[in-house]
C-alpha positions as CSV (number, residue, x, y, z in Angstrom):
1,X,-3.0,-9.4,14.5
2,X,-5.2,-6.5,15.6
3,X,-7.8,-5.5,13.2
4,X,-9.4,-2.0,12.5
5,X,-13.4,-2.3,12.0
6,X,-14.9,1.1,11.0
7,X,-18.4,1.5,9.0
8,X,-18.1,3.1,5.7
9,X,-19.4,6.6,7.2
10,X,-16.2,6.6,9.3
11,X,-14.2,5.6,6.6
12,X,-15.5,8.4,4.5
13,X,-15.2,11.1,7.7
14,X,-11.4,10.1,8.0
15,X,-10.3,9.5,4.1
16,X,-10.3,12.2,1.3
17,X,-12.4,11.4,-1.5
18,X,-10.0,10.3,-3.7
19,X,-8.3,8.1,-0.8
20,X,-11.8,6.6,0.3
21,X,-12.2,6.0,-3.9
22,X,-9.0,3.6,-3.9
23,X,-9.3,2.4,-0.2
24,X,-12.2,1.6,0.3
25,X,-13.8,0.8,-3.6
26,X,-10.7,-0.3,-5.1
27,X,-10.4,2.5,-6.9
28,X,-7.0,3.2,-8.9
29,X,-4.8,6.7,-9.2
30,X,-3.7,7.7,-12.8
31,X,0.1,6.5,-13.1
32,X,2.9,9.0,-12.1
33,X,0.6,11.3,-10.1
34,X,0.5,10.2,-6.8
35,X,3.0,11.7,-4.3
36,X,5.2,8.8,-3.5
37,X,6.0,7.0,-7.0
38,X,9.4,8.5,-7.1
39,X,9.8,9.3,-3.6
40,X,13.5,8.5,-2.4
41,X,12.9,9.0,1.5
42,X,14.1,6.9,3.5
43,X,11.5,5.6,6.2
44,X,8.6,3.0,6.1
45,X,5.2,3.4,4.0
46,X,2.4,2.2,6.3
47,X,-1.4,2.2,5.0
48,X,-3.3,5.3,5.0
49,X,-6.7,3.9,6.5
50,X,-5.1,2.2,9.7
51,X,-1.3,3.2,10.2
52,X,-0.1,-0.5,9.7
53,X,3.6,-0.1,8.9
54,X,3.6,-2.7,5.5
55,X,6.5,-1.7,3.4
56,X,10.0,-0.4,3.6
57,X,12.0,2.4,1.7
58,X,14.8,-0.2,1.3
59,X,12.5,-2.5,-0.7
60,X,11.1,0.2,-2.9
61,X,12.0,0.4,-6.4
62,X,11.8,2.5,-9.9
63,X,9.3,-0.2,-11.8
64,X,8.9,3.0,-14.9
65,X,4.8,2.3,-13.8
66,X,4.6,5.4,-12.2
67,X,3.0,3.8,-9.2
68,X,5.1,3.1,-6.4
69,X,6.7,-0.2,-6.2
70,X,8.2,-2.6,-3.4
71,X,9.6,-6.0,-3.6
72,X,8.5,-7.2,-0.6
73,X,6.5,-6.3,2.3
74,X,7.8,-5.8,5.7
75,X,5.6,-9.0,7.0
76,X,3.9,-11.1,4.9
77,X,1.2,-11.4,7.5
78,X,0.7,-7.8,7.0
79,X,-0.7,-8.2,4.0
80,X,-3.6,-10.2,2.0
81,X,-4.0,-11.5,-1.4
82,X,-7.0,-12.5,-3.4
83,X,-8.0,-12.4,-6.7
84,X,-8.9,-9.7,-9.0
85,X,-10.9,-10.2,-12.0
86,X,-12.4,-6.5,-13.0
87,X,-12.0,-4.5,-15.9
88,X,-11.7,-7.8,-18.0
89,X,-8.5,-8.3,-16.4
90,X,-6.8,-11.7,-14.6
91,X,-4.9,-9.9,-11.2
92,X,-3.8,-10.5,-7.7
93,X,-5.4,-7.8,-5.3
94,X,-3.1,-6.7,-2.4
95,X,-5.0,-5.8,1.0
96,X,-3.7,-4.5,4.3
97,X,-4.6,-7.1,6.5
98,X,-5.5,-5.3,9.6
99,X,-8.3,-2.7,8.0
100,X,-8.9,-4.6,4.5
101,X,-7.9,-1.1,2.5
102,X,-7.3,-1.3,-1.1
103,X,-3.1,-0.6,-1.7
104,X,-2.8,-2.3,-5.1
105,X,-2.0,-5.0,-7.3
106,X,0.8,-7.9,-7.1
107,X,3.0,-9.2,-10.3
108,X,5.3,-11.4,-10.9
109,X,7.5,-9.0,-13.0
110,X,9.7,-7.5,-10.1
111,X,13.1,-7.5,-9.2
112,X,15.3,-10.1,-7.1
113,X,15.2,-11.2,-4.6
114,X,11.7,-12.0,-5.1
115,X,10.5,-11.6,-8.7
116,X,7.5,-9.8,-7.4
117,X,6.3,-6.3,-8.0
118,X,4.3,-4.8,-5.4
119,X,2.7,-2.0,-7.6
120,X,0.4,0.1,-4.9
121,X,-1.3,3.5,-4.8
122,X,0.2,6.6,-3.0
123,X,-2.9,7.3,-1.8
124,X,-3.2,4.0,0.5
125,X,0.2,4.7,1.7
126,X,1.7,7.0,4.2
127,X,5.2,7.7,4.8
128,X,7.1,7.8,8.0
129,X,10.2,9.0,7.7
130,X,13.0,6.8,8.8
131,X,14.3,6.9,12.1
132,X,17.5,4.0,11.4
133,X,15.0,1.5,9.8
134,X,13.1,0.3,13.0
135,X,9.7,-0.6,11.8
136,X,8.9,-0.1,15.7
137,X,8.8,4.1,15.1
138,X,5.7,4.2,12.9
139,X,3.0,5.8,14.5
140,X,-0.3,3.8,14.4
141,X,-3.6,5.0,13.7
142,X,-6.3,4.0,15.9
């Protein structure tokens, strides 16, 4: 698995402030304002930081959060976990594995086939339109 090592100075030369906000501090958009919670396009959402494809259109769903919301991610190993305890809260902090960006939170309140609700921030993602559903097409960041 490659991984992406920048220092936060880069980070902050290559993210707006509002993505290096969620990114990189675990930061949060309001609900129903970023770009992609009712996006429809077909394609695969990568992370904004490092070009990682993670997620596919076909596993995106309406969750009525107003954050865009996936089932499943493309590869598990594309993604981390760990927990979340701010804001008085009890949560599951989902990671892009190669760059360690901030993308969201993870619930157990999703759809099937997995029961689990990927609820990220549009402004980790980036979408690549699709191109027949090869994960292959995404352009990486390097």
């Amino acid at each position: 698995m490659r991984r992406v090592e920048k220092n936060e100075e880069e980070w902050r030369r290559e993210l707006n402030p509002a993505e290096y906000a969620i990114c990189r501090c675990q930061g949060t958009e309001a609900p129903f304002t970023g770009r992609y919670w009712r996006t429809k396009t077909p394609g695969i959402y990568g992370c904004r930081c490092c070009g990682e494809p993670l997620f596919a259109s076909t596993a995106k769903y309406d969750s009525g959060t107003g954050w865009p919301s996936f089932f499943q991610p493309l590869d598990q190993n594309k993604i981390e976990t760990r927990e979340d305890k701010s804001h008085g809260m009890q949560r599951v902090e989902v990671l892009c594995r190669a760059c360690g960006a901030h993308l969201g939170h993870l619930f157990d309140d999703g759809p099937e086939p997995t029961g689990l609700r990927y609820c990220l921030n549009s402004a980790s993602l980036t979408l690549a339109p699709d191109h027949s559903g090869d994960p292959t097409f995404f352009n990486i960041k390097s």
